[in-house]
LUMDO-785928 format. One record per atom (N, C-alpha, C): residue number from 1; atom name; x, y negated, z. Coordinates in nm, 2 decimals. Atoms other than C-alpha are relative to their C-alpha. Example, Ala and Ser with C-alpha at 12.3 -4.5 7.8 and 13.67 -1.06 7.14 Angstrom:
# LUMDO-785928
  num  atome      c1      c2      c3
    1      N    0.09    0.12    0.00
    1     CA    1.23    0.45    0.78
    1      C    0.09   -0.12    0.00
    2      N   -0.09    0.11    0.00
    2     CA    1.37    0.11    0.71
    2      C   -0.08   -0.11    0.08
END
This chain:
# LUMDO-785928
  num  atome      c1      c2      c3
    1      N   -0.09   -0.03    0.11
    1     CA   -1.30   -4.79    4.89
    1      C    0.07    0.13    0.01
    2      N   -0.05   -0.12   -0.06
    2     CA   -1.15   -4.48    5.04
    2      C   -0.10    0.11   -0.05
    3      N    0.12   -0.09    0.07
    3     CA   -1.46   -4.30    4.93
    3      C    0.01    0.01   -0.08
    4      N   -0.03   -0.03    0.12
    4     CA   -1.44   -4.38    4.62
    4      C    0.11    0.05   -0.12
    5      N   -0.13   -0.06    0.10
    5     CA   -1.07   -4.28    4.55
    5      C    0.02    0.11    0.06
    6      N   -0.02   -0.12   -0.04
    6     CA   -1.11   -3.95    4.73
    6      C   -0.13    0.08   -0.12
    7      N    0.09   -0.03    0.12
    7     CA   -1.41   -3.90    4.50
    7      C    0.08    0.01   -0.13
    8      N   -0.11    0.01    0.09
    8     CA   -1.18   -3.98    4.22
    8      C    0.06    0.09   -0.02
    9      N   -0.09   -0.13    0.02
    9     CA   -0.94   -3.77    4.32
    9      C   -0.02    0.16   -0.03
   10      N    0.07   -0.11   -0.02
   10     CA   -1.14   -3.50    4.39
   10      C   -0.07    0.11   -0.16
   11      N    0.04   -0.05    0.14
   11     CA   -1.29   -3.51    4.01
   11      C    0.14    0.05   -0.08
   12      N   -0.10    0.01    0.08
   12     CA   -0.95   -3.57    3.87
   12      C    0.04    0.23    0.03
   13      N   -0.04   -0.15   -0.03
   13     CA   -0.85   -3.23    4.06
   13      C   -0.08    0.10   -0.04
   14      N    0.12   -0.13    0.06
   14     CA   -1.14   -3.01    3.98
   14      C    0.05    0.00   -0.18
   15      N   -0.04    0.00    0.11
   15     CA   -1.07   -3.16    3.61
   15      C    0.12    0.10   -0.11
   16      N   -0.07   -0.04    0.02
   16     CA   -0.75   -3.05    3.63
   16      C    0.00    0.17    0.02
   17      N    0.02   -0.10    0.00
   17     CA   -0.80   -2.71    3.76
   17      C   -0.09    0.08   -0.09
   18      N    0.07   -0.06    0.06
   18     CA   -1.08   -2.62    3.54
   18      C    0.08    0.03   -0.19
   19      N   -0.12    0.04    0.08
   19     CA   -0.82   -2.77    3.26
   19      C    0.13    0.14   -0.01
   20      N   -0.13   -0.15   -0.06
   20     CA   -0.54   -2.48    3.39
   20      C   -0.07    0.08   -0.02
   21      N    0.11   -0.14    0.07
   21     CA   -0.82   -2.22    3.32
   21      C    0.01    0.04   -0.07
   22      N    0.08   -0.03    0.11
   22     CA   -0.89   -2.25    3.01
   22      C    0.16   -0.01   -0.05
   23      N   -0.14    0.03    0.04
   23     CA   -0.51   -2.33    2.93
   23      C    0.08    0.15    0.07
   24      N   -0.08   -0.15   -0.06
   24     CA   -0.40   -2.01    3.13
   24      C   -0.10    0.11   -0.09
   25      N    0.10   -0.14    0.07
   25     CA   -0.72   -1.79    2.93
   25      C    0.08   -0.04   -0.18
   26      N   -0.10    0.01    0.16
   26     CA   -0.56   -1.94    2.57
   26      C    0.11    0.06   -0.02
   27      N   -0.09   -0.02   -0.04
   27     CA   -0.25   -1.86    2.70
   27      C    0.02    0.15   -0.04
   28      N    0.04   -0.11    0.02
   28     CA   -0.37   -1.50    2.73
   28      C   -0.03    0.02   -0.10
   29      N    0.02    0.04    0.12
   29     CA   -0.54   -1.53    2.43
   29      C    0.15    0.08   -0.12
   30      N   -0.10    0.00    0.06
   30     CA   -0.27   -1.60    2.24
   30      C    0.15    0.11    0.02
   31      N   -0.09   -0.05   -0.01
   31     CA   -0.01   -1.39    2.40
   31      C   -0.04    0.17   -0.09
   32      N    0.07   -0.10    0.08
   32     CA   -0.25   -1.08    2.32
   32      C   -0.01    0.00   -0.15
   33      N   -0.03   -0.02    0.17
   33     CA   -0.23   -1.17    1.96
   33      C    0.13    0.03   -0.03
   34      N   -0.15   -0.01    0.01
   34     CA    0.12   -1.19    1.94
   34      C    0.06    0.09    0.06
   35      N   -0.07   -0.15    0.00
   35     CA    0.18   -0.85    2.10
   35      C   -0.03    0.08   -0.08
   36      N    0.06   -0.11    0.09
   36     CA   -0.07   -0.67    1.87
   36      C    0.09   -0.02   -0.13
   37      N   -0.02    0.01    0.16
   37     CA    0.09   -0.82    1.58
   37      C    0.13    0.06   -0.02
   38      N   -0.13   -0.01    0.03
   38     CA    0.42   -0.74    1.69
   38      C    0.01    0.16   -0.01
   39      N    0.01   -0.15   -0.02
   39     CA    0.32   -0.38    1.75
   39      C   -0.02    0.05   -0.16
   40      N    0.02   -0.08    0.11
   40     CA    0.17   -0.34    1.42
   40      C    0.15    0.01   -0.14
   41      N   -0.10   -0.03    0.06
   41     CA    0.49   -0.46    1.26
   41      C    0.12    0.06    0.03
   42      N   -0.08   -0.11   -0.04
   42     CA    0.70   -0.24    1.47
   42      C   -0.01    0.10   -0.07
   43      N    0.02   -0.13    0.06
   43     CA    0.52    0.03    1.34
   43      C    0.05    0.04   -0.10
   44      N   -0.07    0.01    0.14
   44     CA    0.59   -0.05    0.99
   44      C    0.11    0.00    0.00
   45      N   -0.17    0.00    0.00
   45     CA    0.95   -0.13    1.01
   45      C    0.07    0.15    0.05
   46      N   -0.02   -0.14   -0.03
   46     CA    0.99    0.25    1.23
   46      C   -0.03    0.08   -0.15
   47      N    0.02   -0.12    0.10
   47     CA    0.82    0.40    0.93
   47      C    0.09   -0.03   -0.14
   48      N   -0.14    0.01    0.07
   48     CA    1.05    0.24    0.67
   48      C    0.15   -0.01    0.03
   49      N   -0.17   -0.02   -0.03
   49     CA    1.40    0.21    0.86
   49      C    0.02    0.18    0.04
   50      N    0.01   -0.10    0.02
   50     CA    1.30    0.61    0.91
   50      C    0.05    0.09   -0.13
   51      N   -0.03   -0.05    0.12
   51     CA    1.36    0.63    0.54
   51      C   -0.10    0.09   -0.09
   52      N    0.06   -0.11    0.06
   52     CA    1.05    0.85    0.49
   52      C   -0.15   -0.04    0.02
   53      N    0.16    0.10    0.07
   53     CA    0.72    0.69    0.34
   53      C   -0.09    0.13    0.02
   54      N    0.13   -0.06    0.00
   54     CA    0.42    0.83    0.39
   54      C   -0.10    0.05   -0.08
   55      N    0.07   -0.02    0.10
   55     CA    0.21    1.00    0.15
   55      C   -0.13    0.05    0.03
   56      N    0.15   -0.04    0.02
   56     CA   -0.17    1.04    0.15
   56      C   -0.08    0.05   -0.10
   57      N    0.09    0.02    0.11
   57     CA   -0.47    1.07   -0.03
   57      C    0.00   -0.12   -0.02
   58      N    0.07    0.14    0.10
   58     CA   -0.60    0.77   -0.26
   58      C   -0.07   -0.07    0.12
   59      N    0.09    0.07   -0.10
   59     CA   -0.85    0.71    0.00
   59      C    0.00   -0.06    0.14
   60      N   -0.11    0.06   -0.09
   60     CA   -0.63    0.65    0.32
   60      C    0.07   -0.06   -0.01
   61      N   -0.10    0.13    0.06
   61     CA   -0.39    0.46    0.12
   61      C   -0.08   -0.09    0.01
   62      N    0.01    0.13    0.02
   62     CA   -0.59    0.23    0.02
   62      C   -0.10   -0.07    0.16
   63      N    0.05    0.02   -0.14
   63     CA   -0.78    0.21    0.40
   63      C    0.07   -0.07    0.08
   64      N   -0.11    0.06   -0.11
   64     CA   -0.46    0.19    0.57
   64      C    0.09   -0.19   -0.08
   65      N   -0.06    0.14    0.04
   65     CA   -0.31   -0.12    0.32
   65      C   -0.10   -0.11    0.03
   66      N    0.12    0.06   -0.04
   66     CA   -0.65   -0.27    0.37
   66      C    0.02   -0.06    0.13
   67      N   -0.03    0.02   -0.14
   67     CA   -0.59   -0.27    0.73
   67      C    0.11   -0.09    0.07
   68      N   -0.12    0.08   -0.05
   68     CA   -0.24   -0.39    0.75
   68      C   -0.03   -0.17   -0.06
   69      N    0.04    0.14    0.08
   69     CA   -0.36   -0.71    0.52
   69      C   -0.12   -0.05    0.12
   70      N    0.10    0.08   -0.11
   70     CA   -0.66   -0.79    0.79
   70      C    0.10    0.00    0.10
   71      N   -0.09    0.06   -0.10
   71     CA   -0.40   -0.76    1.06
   71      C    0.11   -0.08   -0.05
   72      N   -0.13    0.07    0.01
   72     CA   -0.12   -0.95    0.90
   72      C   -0.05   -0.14   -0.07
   73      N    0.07    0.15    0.07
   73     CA   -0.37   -1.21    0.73
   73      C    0.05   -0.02   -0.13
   74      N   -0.09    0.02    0.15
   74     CA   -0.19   -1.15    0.37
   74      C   -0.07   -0.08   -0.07
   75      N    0.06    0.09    0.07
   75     CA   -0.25   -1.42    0.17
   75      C   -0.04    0.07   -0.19
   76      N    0.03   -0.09    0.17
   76     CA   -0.26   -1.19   -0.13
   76      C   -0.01    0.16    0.04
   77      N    0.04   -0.15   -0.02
   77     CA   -0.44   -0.85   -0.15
   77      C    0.04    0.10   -0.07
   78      N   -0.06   -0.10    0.11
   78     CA   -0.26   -0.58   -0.26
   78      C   -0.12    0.13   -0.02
   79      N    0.14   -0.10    0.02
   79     CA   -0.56   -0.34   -0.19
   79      C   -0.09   -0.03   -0.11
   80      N    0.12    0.06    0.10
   80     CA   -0.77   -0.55   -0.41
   80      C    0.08    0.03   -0.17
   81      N   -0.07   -0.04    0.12
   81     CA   -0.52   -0.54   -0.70
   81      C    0.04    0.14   -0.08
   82      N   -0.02   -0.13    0.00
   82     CA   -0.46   -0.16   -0.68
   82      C   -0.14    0.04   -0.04
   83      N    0.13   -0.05    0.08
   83     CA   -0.84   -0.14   -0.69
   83      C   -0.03   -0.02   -0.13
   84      N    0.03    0.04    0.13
   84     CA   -0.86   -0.31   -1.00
   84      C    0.12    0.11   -0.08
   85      N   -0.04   -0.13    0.11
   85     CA   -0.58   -0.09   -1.12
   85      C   -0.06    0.14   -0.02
   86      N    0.05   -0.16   -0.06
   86     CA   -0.72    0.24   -1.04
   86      C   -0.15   -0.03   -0.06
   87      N    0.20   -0.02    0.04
   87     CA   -1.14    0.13   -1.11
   87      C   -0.01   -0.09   -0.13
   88      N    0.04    0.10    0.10
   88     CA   -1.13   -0.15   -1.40
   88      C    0.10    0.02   -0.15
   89      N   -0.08   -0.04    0.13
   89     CA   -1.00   -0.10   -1.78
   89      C    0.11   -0.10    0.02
   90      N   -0.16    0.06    0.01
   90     CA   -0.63   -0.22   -1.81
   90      C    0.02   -0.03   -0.13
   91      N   -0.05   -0.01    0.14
   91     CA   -0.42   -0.27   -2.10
   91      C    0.14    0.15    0.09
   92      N   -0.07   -0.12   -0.07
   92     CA   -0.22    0.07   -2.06
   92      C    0.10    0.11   -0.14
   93      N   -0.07   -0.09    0.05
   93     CA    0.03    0.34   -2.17
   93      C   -0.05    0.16    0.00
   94      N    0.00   -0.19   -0.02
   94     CA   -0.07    0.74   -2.23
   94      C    0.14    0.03   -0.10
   95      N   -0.17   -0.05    0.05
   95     CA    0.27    0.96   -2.26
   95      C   -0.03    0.10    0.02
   96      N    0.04   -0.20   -0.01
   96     CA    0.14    1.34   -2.33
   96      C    0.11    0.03   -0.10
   97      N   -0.07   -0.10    0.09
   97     CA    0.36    1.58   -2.52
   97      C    0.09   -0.07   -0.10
   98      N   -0.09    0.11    0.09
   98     CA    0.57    1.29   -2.66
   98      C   -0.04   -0.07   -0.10
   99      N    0.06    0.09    0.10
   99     CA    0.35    1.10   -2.80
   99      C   -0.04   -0.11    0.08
  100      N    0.03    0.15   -0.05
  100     CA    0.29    0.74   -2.71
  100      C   -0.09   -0.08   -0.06
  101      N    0.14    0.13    0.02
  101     CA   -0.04    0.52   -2.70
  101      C   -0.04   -0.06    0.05
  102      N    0.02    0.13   -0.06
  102     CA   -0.05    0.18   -2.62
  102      C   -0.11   -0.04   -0.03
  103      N    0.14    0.08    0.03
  103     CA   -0.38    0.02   -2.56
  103      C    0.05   -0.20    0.09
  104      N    0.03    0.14   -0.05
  104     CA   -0.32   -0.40   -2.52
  104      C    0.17   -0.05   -0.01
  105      N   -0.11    0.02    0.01
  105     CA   -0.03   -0.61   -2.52
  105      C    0.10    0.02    0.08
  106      N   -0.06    0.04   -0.12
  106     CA    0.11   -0.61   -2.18
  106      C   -0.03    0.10    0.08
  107      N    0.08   -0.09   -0.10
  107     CA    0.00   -0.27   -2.05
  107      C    0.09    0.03    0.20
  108      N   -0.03    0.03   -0.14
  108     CA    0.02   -0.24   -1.65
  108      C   -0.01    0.14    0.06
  109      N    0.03   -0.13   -0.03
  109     CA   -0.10    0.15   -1.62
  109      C    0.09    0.10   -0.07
  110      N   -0.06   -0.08    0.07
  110     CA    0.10    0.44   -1.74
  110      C   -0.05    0.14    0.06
  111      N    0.06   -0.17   -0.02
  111     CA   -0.08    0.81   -1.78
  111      C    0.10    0.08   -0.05
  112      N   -0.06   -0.10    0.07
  112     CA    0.13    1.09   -1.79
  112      C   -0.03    0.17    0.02
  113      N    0.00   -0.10   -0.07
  113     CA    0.18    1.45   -1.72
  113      C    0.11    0.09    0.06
  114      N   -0.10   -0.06   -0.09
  114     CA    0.43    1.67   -1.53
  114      C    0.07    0.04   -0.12
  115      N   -0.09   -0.05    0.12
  115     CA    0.57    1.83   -1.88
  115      C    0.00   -0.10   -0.05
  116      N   -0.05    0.13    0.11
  116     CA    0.60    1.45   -2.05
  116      C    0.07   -0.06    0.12
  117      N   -0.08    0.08   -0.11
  117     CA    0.77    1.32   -1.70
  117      C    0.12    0.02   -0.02
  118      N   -0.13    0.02    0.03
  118     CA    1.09    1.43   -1.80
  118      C    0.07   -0.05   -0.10
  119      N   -0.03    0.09    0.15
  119     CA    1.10    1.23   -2.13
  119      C   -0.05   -0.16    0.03
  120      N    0.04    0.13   -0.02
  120     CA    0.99    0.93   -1.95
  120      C    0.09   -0.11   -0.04
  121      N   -0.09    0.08    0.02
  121     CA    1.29    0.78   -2.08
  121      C    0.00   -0.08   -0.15
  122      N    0.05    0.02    0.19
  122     CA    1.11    0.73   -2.47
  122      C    0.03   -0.10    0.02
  123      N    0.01    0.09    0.06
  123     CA    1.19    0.40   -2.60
  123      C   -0.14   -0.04   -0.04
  124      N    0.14    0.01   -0.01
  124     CA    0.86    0.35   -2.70
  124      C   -0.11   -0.07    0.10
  125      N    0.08    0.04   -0.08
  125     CA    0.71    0.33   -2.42
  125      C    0.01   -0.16    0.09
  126      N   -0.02    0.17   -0.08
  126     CA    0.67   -0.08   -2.26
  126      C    0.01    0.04    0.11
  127      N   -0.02   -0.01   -0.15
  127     CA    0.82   -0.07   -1.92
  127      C   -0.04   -0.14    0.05
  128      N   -0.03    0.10   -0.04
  128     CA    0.81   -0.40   -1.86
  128      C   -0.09   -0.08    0.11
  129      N    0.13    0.04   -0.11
  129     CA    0.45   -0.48   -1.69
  129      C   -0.03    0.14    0.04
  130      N    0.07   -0.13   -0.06
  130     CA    0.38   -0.15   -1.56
  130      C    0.01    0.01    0.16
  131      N   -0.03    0.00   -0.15
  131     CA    0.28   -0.14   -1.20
  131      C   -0.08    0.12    0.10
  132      N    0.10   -0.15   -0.09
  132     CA    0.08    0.19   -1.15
  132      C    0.04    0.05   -0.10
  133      N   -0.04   -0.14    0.13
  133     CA    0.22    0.54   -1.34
  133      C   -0.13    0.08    0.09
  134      N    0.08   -0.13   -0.04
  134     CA   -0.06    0.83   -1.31
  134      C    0.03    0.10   -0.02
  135      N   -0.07   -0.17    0.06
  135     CA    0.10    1.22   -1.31
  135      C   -0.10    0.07    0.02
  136      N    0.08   -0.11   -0.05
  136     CA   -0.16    1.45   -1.38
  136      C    0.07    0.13    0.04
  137      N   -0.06   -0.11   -0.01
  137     CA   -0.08    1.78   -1.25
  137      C   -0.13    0.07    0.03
  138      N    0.10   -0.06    0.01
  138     CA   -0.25    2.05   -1.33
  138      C    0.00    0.20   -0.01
  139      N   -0.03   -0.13   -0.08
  139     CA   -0.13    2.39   -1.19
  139      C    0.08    0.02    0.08
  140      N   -0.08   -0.03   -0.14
  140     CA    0.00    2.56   -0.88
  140      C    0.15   -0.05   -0.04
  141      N   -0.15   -0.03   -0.02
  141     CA    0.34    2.61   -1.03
  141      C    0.06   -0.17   -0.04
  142      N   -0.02    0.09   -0.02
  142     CA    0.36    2.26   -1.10
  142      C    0.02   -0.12    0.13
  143      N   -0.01    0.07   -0.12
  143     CA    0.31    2.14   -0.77
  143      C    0.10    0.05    0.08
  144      N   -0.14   -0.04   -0.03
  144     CA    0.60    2.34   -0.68
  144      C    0.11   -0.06   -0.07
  145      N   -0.10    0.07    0.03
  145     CA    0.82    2.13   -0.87
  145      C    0.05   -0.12    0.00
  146      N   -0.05    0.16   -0.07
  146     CA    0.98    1.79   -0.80
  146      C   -0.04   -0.13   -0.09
  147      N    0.00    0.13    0.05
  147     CA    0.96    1.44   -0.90
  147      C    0.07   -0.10    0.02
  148      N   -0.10    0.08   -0.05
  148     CA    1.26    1.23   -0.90
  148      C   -0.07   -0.15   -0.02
  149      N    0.07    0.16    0.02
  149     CA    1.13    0.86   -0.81
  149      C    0.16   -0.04   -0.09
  150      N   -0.12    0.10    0.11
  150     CA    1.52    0.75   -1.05
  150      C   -0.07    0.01   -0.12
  151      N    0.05    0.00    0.16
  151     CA    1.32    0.86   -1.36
  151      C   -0.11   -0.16    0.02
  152      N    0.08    0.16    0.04
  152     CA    1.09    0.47   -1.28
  152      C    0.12   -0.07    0.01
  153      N   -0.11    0.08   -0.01
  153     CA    1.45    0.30   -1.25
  153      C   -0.05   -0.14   -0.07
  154      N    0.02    0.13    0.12
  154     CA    1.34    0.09   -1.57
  154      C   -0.09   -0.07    0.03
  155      N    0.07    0.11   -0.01
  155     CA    1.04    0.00   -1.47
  155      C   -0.04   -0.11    0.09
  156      N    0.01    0.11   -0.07
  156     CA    1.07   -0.34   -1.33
  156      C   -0.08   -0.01    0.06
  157      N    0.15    0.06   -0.03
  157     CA    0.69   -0.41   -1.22
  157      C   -0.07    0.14    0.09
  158      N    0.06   -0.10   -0.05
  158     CA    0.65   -0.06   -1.06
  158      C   -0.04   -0.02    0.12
  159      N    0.04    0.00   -0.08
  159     CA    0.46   -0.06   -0.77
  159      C   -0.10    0.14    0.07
  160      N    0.09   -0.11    0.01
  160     CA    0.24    0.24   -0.76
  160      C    0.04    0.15   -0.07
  161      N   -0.02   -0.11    0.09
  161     CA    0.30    0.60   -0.85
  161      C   -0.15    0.07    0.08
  162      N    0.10   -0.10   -0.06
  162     CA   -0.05    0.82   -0.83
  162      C   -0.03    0.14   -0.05
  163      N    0.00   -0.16    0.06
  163     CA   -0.04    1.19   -0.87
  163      C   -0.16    0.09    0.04
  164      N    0.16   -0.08    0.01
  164     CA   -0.41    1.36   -0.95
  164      C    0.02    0.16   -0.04
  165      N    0.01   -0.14    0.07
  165     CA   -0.41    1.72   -0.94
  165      C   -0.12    0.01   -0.01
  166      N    0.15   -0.12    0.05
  166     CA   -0.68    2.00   -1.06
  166      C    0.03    0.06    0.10
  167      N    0.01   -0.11   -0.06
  167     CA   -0.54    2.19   -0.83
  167      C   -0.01   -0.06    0.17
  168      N   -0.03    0.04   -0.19
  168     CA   -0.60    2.20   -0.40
  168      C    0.15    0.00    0.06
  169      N   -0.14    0.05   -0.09
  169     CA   -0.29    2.01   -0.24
  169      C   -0.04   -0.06    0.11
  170      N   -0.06    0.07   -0.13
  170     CA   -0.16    1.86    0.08
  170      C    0.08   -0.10    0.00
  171      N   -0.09    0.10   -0.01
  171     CA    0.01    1.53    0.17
  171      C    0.15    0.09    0.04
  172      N   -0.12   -0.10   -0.04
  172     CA    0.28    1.79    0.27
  172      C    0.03    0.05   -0.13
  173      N   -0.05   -0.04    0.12
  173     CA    0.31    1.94   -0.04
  173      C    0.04   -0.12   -0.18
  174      N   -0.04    0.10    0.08
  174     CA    0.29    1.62   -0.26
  174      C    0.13   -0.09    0.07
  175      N   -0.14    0.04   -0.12
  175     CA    0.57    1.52    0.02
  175      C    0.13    0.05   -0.08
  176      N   -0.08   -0.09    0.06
  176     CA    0.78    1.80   -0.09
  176      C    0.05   -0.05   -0.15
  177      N   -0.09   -0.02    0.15
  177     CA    0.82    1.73   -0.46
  177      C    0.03   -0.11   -0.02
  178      N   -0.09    0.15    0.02
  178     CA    0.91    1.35   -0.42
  178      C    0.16    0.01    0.06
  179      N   -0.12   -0.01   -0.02
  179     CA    1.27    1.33   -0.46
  179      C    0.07   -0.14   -0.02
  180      N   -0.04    0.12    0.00
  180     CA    1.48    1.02   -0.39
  180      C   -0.09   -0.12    0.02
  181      N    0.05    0.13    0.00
  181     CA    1.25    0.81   -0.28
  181      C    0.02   -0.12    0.06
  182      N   -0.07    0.15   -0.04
  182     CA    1.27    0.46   -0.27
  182      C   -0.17   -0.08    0.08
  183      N    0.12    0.00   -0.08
  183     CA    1.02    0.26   -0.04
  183      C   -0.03   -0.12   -0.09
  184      N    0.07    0.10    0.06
  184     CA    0.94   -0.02   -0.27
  184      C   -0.08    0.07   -0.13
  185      N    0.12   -0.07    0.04
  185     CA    0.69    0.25   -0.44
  185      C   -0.05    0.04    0.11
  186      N    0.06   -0.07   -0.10
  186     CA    0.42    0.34   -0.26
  186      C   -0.08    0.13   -0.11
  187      N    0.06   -0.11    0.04
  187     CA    0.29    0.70   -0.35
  187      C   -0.07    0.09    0.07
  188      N    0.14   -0.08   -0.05
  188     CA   -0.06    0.85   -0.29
  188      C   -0.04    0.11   -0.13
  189      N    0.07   -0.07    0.13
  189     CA   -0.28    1.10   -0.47
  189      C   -0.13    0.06    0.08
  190      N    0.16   -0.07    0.02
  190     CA   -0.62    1.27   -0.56
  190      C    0.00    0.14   -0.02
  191      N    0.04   -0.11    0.06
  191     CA   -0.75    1.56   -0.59
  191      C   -0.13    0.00   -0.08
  192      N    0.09    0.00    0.13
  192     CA   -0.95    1.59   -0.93
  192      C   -0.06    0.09    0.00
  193      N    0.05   -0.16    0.04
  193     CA   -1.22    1.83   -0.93
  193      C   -0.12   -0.05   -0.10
  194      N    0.07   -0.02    0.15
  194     CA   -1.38    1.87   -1.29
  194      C    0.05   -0.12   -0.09
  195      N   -0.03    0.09    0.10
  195     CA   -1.41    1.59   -1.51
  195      C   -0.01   -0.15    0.07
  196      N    0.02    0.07   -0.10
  196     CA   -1.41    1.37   -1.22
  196      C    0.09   -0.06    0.12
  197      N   -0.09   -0.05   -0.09
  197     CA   -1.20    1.22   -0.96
  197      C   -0.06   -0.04    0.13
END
């Protein structure tokens, strides 16, 4: 009988130890996830309690939100939604030279240009679903001049401002002419060459 309960034991203990392995490697596991994640939302929180958002191209933007959504597991894709603003027909606003054309009921896009941005205040125009404005710009001396984020105050649903020049810029220089910014816009941009972007 003695044989057989040192046998016993002997299993129970190996059990148990092999048990503690896999419970110490999960363990690991798990803690490893739970530092990367906390790292990545470190990061973020540094870059908004900084006060000073980050501006890219179009094509980094949407890489880096991409990214933070596979590490954060977002149950909703904001990259995916932005793509569809940016690549798929909308219902939308054009605001040139103070003229206003609404295409759809409920438009979600708003085109404008650097000379109609300071009239953004038209009546006319539906604020109310708009969650991407586009500012063409389309010479140097334009890119030398600002853009106060208080002129979207109104619009409720803003999410997106994208600025497309003609002309060769820098995240540094589209840096420069955002004034007052608030971080519940995110603002990127393109560079446009020809009839193309």
């Amino acid at each position: 009988m003695k044989t057989t309960y040192k046998k016993i034991s002997i299993y129970q203990h190996l059990d148990a130890a092999w048990s503690n392995r896999k419970n110490i490697f999960l363990l690991l596991v798990f803690l490893l996830i739970l530092f990367s994640s906390i790292n990545v939302s470190a990061q973020n929180q540094r870059v908004a309690s900084s006060g000073e958002s980050i501006i890219t191209e179009k094509k980094s933007f949407l890489n880096n939100l991409r990214s933070v959504e596979q590490s954060t597991r977002a149950p909703y894709s904001n990259s995916q939604r932005l793509e569809n603003l940016l690549t798929k027909v909308q219902h939308a606003v054009y605001y040139f030279s103070g003229t206003v054309k609404t295409y759809g009921d409920k438009p979600v896009c708003l085109f404008t240009d650097m000379q109609s941005l300071r009239n953004l205040n038209n009546p006319n125009i539906p604020k109310d679903n708009i969650e991407l404005i586009t500012i063409k710009v389309q010479s140097q001396s334009e890119l030398n001049s600002s853009i106060d984020m208080n002129l979207f105050a109104d619009f409720k649903n803003l999410k997106y401002l994208q600025i497309v020049s003609s002309v060769a810029t820098t995240d540094a220089i589209i840096s420069n002419m955002i004034r007052n910014n608030d971080e519940k816009y995110s603002v990127f941009f393109t560079i446009q060459k020809g009839d193309s972007e």
